[in-house]
Steps between C-alpha positions, in 0.01 A plus 500: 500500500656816410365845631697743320472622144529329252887572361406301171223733374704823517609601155732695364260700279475838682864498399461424107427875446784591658730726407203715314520547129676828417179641380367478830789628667462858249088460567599540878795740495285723277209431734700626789679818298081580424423486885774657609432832303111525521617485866718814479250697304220421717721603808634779316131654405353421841767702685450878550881505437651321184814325540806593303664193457826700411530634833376210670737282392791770570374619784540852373225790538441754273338743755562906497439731731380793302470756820493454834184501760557831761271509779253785439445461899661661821743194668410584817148531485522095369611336829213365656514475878208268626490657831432878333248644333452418099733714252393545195774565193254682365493763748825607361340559133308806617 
């Protein structure tokens, strides 16, 4: 009496197609190119920002600071104590 699987009645056929025809290996690697680059325009149109693959890849920016921000507001009237009364910045506007 024998209780484990039958050893006899495995084949070898799930290996016959093996290795894949070379027209299946271009179906796939094409399949795969296809996937990979509806993936980056999908990505790419469903960000606010699009990504410059140039400067990803580098790891460069291409960022210019045209002017700088200055602070239309008094300094000191910014500090906010939580123990005083509020200050507004706009009190020093008028």
């Amino acid at each position: 009496m024998n209780i484990g699987p039958d050893i006899s009645s495995l084949s070898s056929s799930p290996l016959k197609k093996w290795p894949p025809s070379r027209r299946t290996v271009i179906v796939v690697v094409l399949v795969i190119i296809v996937v990979v680059i509806v993936t980056f325009l999908v990505v790419n149109s469903l960000s606010d920002t699009p990504v410059d693959i140039g400067s990803a890849i580098l790891g460069q920016s291409k960022v210019e600071v045209k002017s700088e921000y200055k602070n239309p507001f008094d300094r000191n009237n910014q500090f906010v104590n939580p123990f005083s009364e509020v200050k507004s910045p706009f009190n020093s506007l008028q």
